[in-house]
Each structure stands twice: as C-alpha cells, then as structure tokens.
PDB file of N, CA, C and O in Angstrom:
ATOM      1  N   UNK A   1      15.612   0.233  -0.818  1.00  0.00           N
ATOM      2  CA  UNK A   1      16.282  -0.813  -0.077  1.00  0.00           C
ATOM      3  C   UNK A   1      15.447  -1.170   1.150  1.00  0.00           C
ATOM      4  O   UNK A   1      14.723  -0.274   1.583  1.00  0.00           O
ATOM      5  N   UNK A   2      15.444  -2.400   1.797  1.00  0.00           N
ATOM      6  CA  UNK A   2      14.724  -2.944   2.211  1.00  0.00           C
ATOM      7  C   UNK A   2      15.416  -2.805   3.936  1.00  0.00           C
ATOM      8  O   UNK A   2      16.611  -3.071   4.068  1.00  0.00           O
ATOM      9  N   UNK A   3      14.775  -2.478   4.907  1.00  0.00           N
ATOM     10  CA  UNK A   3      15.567  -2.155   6.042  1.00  0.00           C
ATOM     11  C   UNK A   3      14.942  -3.641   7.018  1.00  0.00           C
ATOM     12  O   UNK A   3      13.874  -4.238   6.881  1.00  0.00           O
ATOM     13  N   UNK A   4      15.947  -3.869   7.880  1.00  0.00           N
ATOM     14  CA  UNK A   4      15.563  -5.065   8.911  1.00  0.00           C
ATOM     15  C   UNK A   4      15.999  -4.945   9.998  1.00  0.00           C
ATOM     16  O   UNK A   4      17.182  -4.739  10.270  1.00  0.00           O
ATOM     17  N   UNK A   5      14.967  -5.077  10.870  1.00  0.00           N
ATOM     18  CA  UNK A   5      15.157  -4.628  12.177  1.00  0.00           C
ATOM     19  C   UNK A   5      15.524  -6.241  13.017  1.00  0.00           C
ATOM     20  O   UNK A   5      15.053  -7.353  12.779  1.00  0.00           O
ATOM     21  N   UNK A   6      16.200  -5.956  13.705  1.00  0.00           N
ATOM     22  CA  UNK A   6      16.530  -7.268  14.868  1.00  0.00           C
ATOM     23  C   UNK A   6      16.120  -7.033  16.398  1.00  0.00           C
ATOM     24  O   UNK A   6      16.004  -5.923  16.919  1.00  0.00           O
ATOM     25  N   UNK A   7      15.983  -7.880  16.831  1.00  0.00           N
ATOM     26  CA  UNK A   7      15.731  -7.931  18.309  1.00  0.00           C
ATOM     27  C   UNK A   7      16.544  -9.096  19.219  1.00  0.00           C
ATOM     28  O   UNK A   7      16.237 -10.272  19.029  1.00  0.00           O
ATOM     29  N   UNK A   8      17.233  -8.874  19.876  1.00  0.00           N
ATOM     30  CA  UNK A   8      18.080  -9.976  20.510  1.00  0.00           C
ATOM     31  C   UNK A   8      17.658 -10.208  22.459  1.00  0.00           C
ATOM     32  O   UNK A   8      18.305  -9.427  23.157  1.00  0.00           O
ATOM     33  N   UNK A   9      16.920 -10.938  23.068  1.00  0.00           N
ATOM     34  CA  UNK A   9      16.182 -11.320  23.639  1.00  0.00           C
ATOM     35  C   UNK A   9      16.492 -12.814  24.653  1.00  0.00           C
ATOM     36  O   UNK A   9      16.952 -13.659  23.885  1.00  0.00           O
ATOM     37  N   UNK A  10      16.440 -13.096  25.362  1.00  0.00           N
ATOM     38  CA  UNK A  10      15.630 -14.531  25.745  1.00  0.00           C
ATOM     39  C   UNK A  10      14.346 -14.978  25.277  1.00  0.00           C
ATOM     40  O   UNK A  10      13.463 -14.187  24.945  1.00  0.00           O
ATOM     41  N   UNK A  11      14.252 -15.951  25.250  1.00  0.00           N
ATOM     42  CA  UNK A  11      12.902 -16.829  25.174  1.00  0.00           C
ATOM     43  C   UNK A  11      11.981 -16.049  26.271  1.00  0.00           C
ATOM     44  O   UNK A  11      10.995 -15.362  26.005  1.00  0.00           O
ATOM     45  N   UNK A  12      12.540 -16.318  27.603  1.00  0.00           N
ATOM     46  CA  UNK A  12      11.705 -16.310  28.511  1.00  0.00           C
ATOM     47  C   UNK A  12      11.114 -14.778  28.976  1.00  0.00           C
ATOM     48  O   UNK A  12      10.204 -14.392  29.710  1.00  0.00           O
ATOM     49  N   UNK A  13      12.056 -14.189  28.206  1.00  0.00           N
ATOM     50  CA  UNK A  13      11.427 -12.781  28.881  1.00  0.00           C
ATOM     51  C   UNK A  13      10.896 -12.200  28.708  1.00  0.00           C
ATOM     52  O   UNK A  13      11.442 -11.524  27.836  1.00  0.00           O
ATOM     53  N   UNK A  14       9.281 -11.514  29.074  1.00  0.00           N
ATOM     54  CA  UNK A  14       8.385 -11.206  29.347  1.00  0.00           C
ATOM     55  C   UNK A  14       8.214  -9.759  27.994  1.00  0.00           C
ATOM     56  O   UNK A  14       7.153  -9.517  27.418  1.00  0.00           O
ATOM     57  N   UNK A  15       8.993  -9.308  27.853  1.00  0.00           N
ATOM     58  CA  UNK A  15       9.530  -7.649  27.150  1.00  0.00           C
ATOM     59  C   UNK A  15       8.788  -7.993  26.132  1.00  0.00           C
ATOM     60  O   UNK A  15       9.345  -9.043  25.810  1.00  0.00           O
ATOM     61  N   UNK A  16       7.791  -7.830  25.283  1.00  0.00           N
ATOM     62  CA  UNK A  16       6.936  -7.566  23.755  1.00  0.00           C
ATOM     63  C   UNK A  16       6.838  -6.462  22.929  1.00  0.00           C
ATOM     64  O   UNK A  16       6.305  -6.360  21.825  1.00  0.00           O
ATOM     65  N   UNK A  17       7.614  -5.375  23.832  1.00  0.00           N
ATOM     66  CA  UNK A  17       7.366  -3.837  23.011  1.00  0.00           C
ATOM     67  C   UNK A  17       8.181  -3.712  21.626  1.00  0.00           C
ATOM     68  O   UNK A  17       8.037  -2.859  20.750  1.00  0.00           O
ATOM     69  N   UNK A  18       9.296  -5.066  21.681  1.00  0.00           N
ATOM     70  CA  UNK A  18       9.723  -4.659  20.148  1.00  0.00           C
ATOM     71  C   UNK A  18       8.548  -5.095  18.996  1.00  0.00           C
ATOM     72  O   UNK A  18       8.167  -4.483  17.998  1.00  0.00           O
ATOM     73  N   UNK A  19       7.968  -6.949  19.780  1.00  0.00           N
ATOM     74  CA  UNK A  19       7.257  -6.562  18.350  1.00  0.00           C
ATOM     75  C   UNK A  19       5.888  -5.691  18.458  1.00  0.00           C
ATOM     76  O   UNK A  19       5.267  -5.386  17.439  1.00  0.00           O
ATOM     77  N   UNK A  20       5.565  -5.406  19.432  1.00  0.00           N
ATOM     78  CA  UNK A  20       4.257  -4.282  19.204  1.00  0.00           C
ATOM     79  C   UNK A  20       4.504  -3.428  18.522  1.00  0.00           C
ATOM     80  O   UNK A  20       3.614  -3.149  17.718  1.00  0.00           O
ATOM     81  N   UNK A  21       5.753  -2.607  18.471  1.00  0.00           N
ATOM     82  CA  UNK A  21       6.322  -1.863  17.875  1.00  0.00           C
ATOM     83  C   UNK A  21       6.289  -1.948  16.497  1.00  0.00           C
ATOM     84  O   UNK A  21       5.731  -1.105  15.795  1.00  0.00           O
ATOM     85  N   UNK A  22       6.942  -3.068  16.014  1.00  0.00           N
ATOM     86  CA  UNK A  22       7.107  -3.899  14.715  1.00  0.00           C
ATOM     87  C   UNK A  22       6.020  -3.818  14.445  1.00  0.00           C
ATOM     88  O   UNK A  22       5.748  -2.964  13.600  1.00  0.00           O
ATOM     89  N   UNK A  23       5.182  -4.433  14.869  1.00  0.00           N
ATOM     90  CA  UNK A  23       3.505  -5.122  13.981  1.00  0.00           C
ATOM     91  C   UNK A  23       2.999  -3.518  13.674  1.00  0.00           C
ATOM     92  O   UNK A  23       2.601  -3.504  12.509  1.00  0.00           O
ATOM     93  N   UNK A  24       2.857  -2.066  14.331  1.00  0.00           N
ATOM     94  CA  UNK A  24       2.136  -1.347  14.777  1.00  0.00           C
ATOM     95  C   UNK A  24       2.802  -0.262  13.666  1.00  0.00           C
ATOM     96  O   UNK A  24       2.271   0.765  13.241  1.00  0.00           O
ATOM     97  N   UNK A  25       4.186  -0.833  13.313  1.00  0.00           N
ATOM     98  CA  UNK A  25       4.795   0.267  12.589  1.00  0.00           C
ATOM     99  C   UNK A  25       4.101  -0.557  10.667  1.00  0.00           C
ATOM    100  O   UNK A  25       3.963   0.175   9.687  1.00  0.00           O
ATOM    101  N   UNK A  26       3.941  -1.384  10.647  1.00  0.00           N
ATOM    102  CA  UNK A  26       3.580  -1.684   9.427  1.00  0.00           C
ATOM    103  C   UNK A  26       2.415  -1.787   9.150  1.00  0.00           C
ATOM    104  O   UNK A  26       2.208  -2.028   7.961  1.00  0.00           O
ATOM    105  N   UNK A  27       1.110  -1.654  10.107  1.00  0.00           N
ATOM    106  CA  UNK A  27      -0.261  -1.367   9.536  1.00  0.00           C
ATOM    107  C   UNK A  27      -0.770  -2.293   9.466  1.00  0.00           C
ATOM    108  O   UNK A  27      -0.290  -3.423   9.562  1.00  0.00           O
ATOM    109  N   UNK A  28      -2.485  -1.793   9.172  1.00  0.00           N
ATOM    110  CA  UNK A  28      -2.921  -3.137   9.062  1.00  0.00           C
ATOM    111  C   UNK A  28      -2.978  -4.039   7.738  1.00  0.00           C
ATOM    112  O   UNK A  28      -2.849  -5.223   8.053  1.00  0.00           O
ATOM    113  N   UNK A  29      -3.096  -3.898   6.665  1.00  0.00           N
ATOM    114  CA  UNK A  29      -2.323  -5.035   5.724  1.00  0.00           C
ATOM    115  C   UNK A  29      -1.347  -5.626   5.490  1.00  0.00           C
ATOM    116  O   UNK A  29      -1.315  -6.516   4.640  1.00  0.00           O
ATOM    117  N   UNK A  30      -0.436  -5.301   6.121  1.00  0.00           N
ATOM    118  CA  UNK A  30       0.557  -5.858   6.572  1.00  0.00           C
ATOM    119  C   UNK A  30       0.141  -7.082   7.588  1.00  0.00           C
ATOM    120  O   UNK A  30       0.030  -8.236   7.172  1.00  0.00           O
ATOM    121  N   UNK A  31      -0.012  -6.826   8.548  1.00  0.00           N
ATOM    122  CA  UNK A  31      -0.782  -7.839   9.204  1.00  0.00           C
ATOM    123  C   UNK A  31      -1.460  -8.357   9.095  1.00  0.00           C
ATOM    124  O   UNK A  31      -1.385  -9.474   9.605  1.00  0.00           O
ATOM    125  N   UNK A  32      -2.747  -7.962   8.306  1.00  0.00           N
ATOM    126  CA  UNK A  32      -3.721  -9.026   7.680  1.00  0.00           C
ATOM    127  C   UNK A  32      -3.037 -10.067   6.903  1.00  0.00           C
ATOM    128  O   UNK A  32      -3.338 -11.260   6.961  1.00  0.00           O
ATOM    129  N   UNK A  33      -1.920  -9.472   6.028  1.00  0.00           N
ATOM    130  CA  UNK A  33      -1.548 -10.559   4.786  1.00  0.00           C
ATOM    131  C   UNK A  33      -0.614 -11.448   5.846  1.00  0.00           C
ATOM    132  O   UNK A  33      -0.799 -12.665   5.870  1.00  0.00           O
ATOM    133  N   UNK A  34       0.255 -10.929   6.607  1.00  0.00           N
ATOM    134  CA  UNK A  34       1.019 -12.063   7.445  1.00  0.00           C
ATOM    135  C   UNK A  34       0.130 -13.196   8.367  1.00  0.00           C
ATOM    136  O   UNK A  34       0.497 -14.314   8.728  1.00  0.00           O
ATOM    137  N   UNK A  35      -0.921 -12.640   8.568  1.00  0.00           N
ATOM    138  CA  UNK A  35      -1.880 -13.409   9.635  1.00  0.00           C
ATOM    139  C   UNK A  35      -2.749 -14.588   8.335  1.00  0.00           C
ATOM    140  O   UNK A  35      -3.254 -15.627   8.763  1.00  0.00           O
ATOM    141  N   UNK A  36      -2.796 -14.361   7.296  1.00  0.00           N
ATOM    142  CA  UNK A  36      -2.945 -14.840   6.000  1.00  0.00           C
ATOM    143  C   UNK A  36      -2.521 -15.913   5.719  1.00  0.00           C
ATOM    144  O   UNK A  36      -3.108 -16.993   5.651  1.00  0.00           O
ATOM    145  N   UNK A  37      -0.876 -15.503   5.445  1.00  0.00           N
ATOM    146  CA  UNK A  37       0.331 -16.478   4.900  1.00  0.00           C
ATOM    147  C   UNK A  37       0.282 -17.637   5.882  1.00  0.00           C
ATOM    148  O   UNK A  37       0.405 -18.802   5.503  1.00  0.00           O
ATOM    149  N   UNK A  38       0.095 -17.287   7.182  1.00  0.00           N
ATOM    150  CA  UNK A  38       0.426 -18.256   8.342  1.00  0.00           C
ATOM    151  C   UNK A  38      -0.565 -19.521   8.679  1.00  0.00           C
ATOM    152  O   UNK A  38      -0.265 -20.559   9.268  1.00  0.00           O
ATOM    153  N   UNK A  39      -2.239 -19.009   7.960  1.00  0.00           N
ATOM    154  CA  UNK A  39      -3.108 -19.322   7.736  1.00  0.00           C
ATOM    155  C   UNK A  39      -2.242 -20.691   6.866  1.00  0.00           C
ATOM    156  O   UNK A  39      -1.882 -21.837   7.134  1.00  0.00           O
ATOM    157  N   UNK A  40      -2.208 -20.050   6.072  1.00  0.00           N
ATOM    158  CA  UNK A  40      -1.960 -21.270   4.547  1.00  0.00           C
ATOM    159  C   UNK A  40      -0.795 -21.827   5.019  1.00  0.00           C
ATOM    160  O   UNK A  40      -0.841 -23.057   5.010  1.00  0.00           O
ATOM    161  N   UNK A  41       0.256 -21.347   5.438  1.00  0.00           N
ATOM    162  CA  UNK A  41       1.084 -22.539   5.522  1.00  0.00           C
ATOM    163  C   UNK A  41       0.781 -23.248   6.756  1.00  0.00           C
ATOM    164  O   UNK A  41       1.637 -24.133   6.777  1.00  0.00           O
ATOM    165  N   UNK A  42      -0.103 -23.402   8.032  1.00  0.00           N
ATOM    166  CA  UNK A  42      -0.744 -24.176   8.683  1.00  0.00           C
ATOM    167  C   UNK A  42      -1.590 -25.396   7.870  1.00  0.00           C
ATOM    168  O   UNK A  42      -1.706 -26.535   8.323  1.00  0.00           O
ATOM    169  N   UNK A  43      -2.214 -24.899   6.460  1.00  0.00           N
ATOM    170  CA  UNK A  43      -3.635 -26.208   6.507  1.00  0.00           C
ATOM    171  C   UNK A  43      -2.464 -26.867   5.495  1.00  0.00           C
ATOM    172  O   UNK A  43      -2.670 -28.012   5.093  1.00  0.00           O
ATOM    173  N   UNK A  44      -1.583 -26.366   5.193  1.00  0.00           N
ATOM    174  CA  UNK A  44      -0.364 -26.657   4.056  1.00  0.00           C
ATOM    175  C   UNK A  44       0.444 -27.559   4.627  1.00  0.00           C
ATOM    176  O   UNK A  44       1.139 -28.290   3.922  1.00  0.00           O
ATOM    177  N   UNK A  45       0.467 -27.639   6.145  1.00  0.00           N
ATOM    178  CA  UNK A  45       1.644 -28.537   6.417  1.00  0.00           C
ATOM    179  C   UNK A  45       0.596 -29.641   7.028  1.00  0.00           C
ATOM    180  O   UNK A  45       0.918 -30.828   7.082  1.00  0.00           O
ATOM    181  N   UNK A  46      -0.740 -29.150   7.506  1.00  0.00           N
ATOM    182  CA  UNK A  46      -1.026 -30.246   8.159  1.00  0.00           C
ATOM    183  C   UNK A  46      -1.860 -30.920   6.777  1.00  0.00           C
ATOM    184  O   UNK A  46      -2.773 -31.669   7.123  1.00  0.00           O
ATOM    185  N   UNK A  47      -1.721 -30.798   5.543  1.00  0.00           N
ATOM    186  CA  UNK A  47      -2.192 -31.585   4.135  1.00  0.00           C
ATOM    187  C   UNK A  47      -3.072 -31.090   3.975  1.00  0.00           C
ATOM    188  O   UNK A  47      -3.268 -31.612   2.877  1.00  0.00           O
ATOM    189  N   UNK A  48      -4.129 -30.287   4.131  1.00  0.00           N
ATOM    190  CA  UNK A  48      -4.976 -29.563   3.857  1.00  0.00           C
ATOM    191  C   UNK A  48      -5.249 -28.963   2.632  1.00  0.00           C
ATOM    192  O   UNK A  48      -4.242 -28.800   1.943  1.00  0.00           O
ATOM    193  N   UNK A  49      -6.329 -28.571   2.130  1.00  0.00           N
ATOM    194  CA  UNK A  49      -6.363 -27.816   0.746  1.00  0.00           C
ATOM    195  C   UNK A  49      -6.305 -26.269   1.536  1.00  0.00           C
ATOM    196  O   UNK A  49      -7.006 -26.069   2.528  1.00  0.00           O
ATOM    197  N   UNK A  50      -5.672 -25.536   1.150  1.00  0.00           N
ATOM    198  CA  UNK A  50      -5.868 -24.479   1.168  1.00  0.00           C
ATOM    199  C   UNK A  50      -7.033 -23.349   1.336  1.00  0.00           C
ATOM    200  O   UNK A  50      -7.090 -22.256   1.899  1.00  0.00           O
ATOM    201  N   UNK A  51      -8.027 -24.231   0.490  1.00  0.00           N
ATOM    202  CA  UNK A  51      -9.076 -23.419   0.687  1.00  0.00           C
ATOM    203  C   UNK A  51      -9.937 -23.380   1.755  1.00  0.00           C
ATOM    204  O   UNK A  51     -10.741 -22.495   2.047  1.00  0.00           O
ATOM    205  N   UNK A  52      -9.665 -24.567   2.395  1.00  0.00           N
ATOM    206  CA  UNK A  52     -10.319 -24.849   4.030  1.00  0.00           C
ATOM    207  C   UNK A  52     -10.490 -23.743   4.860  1.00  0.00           C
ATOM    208  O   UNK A  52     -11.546 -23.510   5.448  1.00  0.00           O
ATOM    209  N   UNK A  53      -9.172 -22.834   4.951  1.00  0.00           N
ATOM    210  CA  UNK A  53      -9.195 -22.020   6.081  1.00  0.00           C
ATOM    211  C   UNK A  53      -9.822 -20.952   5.713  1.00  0.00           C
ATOM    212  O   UNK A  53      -9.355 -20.065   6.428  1.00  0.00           O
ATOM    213  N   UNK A  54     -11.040 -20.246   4.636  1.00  0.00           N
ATOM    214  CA  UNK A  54     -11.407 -19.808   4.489  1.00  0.00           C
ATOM    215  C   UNK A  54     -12.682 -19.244   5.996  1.00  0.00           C
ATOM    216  O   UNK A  54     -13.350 -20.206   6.377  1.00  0.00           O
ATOM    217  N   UNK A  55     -12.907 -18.287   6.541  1.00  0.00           N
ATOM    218  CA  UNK A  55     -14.048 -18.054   7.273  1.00  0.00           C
ATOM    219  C   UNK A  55     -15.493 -18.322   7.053  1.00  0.00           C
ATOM    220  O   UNK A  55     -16.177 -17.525   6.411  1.00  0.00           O
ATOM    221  N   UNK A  56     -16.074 -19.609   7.649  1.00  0.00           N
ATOM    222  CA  UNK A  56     -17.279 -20.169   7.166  1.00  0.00           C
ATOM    223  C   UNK A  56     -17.825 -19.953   8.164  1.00  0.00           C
ATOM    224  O   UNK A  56     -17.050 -20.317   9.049  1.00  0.00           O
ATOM    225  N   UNK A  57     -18.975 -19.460   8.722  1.00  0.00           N
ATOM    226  CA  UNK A  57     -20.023 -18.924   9.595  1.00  0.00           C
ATOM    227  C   UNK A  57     -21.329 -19.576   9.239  1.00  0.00           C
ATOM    228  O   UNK A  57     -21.705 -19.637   8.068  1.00  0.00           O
ATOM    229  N   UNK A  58     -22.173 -20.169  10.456  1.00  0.00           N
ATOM    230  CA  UNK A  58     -23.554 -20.766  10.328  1.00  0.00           C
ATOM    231  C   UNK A  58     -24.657 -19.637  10.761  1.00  0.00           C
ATOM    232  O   UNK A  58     -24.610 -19.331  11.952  1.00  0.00           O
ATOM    233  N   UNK A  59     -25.504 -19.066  10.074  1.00  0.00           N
ATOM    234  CA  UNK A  59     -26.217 -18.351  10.801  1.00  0.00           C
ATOM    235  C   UNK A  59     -27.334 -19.163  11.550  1.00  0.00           C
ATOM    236  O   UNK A  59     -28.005 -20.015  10.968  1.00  0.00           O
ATOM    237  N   UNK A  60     -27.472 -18.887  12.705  1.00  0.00           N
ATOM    238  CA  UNK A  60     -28.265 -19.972  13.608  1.00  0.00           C
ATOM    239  C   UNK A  60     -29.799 -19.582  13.678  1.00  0.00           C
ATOM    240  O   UNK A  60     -30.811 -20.268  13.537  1.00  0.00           O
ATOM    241  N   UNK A  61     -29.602 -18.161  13.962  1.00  0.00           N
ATOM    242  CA  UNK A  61     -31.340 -17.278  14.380  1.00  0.00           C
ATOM    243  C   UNK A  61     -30.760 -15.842  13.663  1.00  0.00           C
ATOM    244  O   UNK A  61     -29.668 -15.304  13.476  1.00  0.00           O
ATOM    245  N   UNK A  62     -32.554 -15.505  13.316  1.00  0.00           N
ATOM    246  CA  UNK A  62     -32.610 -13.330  12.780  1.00  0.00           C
ATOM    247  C   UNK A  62     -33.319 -12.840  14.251  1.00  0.00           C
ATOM    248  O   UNK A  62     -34.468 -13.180  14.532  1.00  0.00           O
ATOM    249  N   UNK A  63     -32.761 -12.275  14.855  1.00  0.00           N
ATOM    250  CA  UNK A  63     -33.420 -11.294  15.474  1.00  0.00           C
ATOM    251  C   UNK A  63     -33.763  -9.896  15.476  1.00  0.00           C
ATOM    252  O   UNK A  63     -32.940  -9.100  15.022  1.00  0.00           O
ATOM    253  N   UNK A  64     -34.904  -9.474  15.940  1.00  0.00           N
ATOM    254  CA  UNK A  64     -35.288  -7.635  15.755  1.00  0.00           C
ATOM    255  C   UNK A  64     -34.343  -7.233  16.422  1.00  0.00           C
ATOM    256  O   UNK A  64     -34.135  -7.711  17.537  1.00  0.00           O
ATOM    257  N   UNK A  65     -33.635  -6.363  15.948  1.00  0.00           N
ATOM    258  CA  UNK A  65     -32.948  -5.452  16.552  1.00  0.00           C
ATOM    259  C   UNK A  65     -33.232  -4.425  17.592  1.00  0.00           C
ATOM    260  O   UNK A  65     -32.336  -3.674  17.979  1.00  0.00           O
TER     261      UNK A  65
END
C-alpha cells in the first residue's frame, strides 16, 4: 500500500524541511525521474517535441590537463 504524506503550510512561509525531507527520503531516482517528468510536461505544454529537452552540449576547446 502506497503511503502519503501531507504538509499543511502557507505559501509564504519560509519552512522547506518537509520537502527536504520528502525529496531526501526517496533517493536519487526518484528525483531524477520526477525532475524528468517535469522536463516533458514543460516542452509538452509549451508544443514542443519532446525530444528537445534532451541535454545537448557544444564542445568549444581540448585542453592538457
């Protein structure tokens, strides 16, 4: 069974330890895949293909290490 935690809050107030808590108790794939999903439904709403938000990097210069 699937457990769900709540947090009841203001907007304005400053307090983050529930979700640090939250994010910190589920790991990191968990978070990768949510940081993911949020990805896609961003290029998804703004019409985008999906595959856009992929990480594309230019290498500019090699330097000696």
């Amino acid at each position: 069974m699937r457990s769900i935690e709540e947090n009841y809050q203001r907007i304005t107030d400053k307090r983050h330890s529930f979700d640090i808590h939250f994010w910190q108790s589920k790991g990191d794939r968990v978070i990768f895949e949510a940081a993911s999903d949020m990805l896609h439904d961003y290029f998804l709403i703004r019409g985008k293909s999906a595959n856009e938000f992929r990480l594309q990097r230019t290498v500019e210069s090699f330097q000696k290490a």
